[in-house]
N, CA, C and O of each residue as an XYZ file, in Angstrom:
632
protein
N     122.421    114.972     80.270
C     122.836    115.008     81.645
C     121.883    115.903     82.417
O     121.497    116.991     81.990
N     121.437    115.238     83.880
C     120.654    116.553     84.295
C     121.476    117.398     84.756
O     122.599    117.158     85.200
N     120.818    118.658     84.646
C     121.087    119.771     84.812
C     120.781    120.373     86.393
O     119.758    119.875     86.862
N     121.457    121.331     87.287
C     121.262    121.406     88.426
C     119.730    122.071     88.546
O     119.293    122.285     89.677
N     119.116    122.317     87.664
C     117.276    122.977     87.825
C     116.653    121.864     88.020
O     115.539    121.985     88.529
N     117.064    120.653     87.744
C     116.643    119.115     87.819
C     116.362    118.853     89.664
O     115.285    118.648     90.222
N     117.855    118.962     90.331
C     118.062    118.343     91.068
C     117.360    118.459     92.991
O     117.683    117.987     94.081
N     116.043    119.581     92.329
C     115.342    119.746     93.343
C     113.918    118.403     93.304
O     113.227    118.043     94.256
N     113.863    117.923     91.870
C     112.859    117.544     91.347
C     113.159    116.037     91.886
O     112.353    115.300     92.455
N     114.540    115.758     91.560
C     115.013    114.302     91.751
C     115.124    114.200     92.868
O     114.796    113.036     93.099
N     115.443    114.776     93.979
C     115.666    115.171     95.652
C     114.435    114.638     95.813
O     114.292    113.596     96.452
N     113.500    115.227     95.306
C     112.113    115.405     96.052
C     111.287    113.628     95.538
O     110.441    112.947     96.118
N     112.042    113.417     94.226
C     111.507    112.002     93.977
C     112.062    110.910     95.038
O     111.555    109.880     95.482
N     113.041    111.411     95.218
C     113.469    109.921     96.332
C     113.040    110.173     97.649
O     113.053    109.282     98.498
N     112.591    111.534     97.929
C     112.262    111.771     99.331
C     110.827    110.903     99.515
O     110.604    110.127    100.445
N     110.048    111.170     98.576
C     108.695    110.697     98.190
C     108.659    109.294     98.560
O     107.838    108.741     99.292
N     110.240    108.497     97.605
C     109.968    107.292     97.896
C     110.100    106.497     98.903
O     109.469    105.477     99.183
N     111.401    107.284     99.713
C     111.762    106.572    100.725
C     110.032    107.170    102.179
O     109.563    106.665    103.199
N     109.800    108.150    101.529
C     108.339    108.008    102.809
C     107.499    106.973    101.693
O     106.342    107.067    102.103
N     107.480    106.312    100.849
C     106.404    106.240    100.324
C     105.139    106.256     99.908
O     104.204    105.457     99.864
N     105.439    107.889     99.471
C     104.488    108.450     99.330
C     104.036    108.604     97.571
O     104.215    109.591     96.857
N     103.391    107.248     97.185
C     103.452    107.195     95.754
C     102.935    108.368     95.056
O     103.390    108.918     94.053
N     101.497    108.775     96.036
C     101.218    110.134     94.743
C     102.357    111.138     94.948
O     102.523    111.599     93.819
N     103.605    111.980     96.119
C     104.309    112.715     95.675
C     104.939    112.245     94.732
O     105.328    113.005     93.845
N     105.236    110.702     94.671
C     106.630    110.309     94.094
C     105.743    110.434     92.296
O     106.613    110.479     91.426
N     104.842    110.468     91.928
C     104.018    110.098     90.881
C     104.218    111.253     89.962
O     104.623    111.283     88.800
N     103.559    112.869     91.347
C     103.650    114.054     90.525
C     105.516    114.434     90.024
O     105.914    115.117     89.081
N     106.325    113.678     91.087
C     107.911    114.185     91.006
C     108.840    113.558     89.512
O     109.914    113.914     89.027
N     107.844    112.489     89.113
C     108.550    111.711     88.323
C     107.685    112.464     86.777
O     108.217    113.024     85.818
N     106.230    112.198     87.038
C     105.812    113.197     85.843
C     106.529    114.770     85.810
O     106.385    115.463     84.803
N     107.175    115.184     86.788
C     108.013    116.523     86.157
C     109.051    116.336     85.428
O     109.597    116.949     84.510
N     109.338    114.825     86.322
C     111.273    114.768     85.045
C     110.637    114.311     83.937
O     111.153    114.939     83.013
N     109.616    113.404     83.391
C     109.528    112.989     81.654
C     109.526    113.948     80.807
O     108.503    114.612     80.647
N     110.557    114.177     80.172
C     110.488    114.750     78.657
C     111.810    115.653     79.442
O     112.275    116.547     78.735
N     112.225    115.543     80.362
C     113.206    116.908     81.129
C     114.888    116.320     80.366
O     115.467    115.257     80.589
N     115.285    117.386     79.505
C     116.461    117.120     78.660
C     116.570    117.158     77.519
O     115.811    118.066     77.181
N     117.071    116.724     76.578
C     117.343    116.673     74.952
C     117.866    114.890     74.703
O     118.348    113.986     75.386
N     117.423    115.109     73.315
C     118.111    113.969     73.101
C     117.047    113.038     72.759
O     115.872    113.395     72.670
N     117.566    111.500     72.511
C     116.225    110.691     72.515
C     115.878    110.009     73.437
O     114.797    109.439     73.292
N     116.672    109.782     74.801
C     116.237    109.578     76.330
C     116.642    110.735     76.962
O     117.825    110.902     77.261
N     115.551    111.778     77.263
C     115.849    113.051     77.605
C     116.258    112.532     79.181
O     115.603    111.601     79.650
N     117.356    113.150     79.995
C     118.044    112.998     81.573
C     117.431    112.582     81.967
O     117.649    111.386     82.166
N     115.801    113.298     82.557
C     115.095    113.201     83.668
C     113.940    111.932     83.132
O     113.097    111.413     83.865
N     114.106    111.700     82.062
C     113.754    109.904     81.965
C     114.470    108.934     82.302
O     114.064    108.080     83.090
N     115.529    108.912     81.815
C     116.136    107.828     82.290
C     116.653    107.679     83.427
O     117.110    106.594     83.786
N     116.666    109.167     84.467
C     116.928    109.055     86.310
C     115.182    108.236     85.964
O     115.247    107.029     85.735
N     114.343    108.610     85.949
C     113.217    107.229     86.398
C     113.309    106.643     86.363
O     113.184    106.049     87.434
N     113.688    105.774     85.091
C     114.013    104.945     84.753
C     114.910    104.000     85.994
O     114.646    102.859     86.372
N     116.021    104.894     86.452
C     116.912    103.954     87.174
C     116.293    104.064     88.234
O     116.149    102.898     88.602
N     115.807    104.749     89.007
C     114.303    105.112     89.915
C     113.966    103.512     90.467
O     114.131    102.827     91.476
N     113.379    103.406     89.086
C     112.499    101.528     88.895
C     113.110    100.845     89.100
O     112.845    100.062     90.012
N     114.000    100.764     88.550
C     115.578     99.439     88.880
C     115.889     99.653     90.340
O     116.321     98.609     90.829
N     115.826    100.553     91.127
C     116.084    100.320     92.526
C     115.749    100.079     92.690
O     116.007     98.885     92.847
N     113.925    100.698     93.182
C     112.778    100.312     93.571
C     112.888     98.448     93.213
O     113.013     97.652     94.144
N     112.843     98.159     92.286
C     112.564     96.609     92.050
C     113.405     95.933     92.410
O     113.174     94.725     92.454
N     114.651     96.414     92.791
C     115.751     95.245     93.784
C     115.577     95.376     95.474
O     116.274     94.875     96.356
N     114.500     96.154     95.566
C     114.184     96.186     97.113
C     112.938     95.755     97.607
O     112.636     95.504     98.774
N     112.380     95.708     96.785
C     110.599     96.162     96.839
C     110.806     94.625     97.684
O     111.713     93.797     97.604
N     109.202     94.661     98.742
C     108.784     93.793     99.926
C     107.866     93.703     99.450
O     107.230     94.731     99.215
N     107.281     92.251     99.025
C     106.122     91.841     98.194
C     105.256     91.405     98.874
O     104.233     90.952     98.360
N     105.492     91.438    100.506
C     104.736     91.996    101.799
C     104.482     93.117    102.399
O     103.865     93.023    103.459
N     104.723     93.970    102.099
C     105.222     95.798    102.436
C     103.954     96.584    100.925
O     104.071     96.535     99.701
N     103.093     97.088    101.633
C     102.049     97.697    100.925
C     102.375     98.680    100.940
O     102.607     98.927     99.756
N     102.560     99.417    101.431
C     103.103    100.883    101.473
C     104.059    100.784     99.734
O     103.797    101.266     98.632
N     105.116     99.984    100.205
C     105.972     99.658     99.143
C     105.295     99.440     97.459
O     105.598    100.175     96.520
N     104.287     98.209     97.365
C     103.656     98.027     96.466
C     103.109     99.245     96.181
O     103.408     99.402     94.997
N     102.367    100.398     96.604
C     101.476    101.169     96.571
C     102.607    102.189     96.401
O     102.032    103.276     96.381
N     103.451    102.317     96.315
C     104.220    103.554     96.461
C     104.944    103.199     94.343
O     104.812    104.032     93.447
N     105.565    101.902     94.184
C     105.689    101.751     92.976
C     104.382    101.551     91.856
O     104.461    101.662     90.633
N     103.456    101.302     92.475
C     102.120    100.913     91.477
C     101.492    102.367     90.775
O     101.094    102.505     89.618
N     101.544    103.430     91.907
C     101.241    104.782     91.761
C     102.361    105.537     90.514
O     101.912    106.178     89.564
N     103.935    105.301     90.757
C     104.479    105.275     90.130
C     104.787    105.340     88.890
O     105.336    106.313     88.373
N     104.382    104.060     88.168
C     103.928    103.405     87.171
C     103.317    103.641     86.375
O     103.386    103.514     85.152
N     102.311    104.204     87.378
C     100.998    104.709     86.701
C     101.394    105.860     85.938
O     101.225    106.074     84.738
N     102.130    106.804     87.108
C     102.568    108.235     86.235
C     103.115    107.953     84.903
O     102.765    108.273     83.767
N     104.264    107.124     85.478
C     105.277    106.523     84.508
C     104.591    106.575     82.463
O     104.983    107.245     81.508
N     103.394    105.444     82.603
C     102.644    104.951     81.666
C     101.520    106.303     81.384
O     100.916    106.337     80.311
N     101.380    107.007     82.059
C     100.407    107.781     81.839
C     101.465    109.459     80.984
O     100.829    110.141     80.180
N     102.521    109.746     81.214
C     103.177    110.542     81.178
C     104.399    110.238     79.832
O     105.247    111.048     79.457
N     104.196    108.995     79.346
C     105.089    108.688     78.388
C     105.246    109.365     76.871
O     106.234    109.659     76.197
N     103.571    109.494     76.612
C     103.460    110.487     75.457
C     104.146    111.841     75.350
O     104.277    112.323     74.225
N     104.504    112.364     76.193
C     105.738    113.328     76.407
C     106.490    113.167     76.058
O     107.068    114.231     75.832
N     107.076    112.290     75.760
C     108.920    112.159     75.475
C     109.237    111.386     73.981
O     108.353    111.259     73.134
N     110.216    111.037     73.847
C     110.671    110.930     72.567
C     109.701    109.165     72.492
O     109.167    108.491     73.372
N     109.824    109.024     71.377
C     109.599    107.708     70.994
C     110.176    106.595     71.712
O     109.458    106.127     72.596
N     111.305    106.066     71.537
C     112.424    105.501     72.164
C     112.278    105.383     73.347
O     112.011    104.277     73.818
N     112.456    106.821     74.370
C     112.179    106.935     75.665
C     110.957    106.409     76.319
O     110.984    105.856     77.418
N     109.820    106.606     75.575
C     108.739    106.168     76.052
C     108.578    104.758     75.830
O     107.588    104.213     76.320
N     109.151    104.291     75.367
C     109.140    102.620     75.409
C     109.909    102.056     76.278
O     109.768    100.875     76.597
N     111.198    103.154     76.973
C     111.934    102.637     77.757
C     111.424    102.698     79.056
O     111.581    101.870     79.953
N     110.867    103.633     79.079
C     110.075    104.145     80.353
C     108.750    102.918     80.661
O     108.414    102.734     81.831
N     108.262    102.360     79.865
C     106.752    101.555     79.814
C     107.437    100.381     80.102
O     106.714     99.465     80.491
N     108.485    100.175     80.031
C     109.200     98.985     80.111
C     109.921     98.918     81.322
O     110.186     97.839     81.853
N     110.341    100.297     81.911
C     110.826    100.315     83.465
C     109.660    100.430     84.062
O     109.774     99.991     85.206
N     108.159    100.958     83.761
C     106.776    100.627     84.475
C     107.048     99.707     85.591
O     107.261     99.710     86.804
N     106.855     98.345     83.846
C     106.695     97.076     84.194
C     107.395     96.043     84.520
O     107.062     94.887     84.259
N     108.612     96.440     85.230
C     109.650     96.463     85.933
C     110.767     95.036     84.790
O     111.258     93.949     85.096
N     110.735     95.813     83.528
C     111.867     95.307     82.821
C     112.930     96.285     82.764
O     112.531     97.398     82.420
N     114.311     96.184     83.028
C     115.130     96.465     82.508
C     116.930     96.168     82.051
O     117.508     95.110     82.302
N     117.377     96.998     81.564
C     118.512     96.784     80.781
C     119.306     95.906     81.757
O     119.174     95.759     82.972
N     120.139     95.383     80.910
C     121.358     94.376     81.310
C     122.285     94.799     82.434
O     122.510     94.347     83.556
N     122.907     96.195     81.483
C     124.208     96.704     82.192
C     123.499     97.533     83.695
O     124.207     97.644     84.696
N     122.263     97.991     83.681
C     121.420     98.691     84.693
C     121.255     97.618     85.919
O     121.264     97.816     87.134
N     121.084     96.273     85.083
C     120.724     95.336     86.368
C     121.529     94.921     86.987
O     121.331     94.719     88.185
N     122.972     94.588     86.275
C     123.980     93.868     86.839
C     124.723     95.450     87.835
O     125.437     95.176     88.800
N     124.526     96.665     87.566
C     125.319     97.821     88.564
C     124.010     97.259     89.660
O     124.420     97.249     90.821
N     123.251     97.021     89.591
C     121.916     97.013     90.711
C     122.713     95.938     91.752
O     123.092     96.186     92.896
N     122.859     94.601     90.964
C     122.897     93.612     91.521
C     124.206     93.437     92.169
O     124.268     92.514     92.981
N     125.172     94.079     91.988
C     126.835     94.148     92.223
C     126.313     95.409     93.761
O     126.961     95.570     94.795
N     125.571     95.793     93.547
C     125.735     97.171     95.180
C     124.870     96.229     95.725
O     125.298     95.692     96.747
N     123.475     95.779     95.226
C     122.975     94.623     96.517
C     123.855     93.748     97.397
O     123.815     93.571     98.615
N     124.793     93.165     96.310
C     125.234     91.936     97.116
C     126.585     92.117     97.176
O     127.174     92.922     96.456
N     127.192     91.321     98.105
C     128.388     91.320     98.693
C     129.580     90.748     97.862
O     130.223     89.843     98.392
N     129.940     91.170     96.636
C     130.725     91.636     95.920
C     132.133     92.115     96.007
O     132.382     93.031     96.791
N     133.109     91.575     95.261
C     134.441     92.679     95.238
C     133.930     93.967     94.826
O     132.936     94.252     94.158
N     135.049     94.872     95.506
C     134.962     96.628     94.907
C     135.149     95.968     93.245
O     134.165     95.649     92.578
N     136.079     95.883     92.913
C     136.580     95.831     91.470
C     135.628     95.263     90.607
O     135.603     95.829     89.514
N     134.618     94.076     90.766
C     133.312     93.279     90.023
C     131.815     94.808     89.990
O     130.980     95.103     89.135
N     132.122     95.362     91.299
C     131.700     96.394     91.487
C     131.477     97.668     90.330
O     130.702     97.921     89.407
N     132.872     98.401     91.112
C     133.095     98.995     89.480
C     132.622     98.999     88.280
O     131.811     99.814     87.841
N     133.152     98.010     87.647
C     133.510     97.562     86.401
C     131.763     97.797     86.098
O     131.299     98.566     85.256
N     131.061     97.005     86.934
C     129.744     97.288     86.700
C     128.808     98.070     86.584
O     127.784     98.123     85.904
N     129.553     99.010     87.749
C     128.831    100.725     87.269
C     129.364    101.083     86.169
O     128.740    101.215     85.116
N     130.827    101.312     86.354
C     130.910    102.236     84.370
C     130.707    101.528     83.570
O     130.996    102.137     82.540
N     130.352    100.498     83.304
C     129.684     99.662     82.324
C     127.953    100.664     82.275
O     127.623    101.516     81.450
N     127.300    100.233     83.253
C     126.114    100.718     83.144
C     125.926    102.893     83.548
O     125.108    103.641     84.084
N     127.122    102.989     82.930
C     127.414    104.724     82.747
C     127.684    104.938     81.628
O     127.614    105.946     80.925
N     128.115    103.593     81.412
C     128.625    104.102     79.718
C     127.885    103.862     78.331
O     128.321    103.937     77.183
N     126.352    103.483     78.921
C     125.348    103.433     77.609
C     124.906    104.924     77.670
O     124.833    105.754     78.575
N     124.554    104.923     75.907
C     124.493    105.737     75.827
C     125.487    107.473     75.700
O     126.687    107.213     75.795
N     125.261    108.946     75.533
C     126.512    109.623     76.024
C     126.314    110.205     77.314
O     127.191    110.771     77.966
N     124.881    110.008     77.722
C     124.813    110.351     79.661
C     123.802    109.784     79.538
O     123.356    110.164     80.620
N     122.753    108.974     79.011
C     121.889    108.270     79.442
C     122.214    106.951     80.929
O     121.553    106.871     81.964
N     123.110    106.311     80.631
C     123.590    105.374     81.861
C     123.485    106.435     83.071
O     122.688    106.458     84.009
N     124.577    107.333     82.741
C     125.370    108.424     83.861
C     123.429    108.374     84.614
O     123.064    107.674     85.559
N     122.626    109.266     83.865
C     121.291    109.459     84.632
C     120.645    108.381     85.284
O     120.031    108.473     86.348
N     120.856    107.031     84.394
C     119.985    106.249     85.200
C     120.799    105.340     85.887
O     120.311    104.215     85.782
N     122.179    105.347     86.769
C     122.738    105.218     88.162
C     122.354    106.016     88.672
O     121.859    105.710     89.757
N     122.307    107.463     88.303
C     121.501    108.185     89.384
C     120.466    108.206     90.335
O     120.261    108.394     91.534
N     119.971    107.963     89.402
C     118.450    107.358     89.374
C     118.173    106.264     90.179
O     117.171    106.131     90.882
N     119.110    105.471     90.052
C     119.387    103.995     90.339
C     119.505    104.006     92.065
O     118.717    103.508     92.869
N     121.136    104.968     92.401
C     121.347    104.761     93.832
C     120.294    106.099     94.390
O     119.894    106.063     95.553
N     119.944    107.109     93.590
C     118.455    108.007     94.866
C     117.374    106.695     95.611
O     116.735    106.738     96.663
N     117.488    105.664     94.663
C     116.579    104.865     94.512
C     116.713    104.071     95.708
O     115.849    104.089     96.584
N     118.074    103.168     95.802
C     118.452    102.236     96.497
C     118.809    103.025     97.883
O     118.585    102.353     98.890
N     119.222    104.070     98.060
C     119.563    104.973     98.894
C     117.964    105.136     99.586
O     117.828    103.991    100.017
N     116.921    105.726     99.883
C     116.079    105.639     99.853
C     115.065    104.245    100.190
O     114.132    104.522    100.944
N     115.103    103.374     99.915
C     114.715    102.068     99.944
C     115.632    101.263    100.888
O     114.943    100.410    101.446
N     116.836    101.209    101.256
C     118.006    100.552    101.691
C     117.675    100.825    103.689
O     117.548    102.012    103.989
N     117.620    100.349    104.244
C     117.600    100.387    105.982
C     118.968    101.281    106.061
O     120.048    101.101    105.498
N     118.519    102.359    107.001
C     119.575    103.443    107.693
C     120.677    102.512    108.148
O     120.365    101.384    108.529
N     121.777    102.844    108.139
C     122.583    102.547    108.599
C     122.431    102.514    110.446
O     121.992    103.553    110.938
N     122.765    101.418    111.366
C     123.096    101.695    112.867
C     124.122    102.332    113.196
O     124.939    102.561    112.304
N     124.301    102.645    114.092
C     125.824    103.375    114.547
C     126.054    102.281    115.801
O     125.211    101.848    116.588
N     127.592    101.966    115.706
C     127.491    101.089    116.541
C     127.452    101.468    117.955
O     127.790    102.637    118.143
N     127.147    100.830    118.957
C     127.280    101.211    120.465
C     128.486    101.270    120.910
O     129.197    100.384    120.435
N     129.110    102.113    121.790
C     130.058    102.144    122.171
C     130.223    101.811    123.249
O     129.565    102.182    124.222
N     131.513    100.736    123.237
C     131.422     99.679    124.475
C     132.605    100.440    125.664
O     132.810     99.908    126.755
């Protein structure tokens, strides 16, 4: 689970992304690899879910965008030898924008217009791999989508 010494690091990764600013977001994500215990240490698998946002939003017209995950990636793949075995395959694999089942379907249930309850079910599903690996990478997941997602309007008042 991350830990609150984490949560300046992860702040600062989604701030990065939503300016997309791939080299901050590059150096923010090489601080979380290897950050935790275990054999997907926390601050991998928040990247991890990082990617899974990023890739349910990404504008395959939007360069900024491309250039903000490609930089990414790079860290991603370049920074993997750090971490456990396991992790680093999971991580090379959220690079290259594969991932898990239960990760995609919590992705795909907040994209789209969904019951609460299909909802749900889909996040603690994808919380409950692992014993906080999921928990990190929803995290990971909504800094991600949060960040990437158009501000909300406020409506006008008539």
């Amino acid at each position: 689970m991350l830990d609150h010494q984490a949560a300046a690091t992860t702040a600062a990764l989604a701030d990065a992304c939503r300016e997309c600013d791939g080299a901050r977001a590059a150096r923010q994500a090489e601080r979380l690899i290897g950050w935790g215990e275990g054999l997907t240490p926390a601050g991998d698998d928040f990247v991890v879910g990082v990617c899974a946002g990023l890739d349910g939003l990404i504008d395959a017209c939007d360069a900024r965008q491309l250039a903000c995950r490609a930089a990414l990636a790079a860290a991603i793949r370049a920074s993997a030898p750090r971490t456990t075995t396991i992790s680093a395959h999971l991580l090379r694999l959220a690079a290259d924008g594969h991932h898990h089942e239960r990760l995609l379907a919590a992705r795909d249930a907040l994209l789209r217009d969904v019951a609460q309850p299909s909802a749900d079910r889909a996040l603690l599903a994808a919380c409950a791999v692992g014993a906080t690996s999921g928990t990190d990478a929803v995290a990971g997941l909504l800094a991600a989508l949060a960040a990437w997602l158009p501000a909300p309007t406020a409506m006008a008042a008539h």
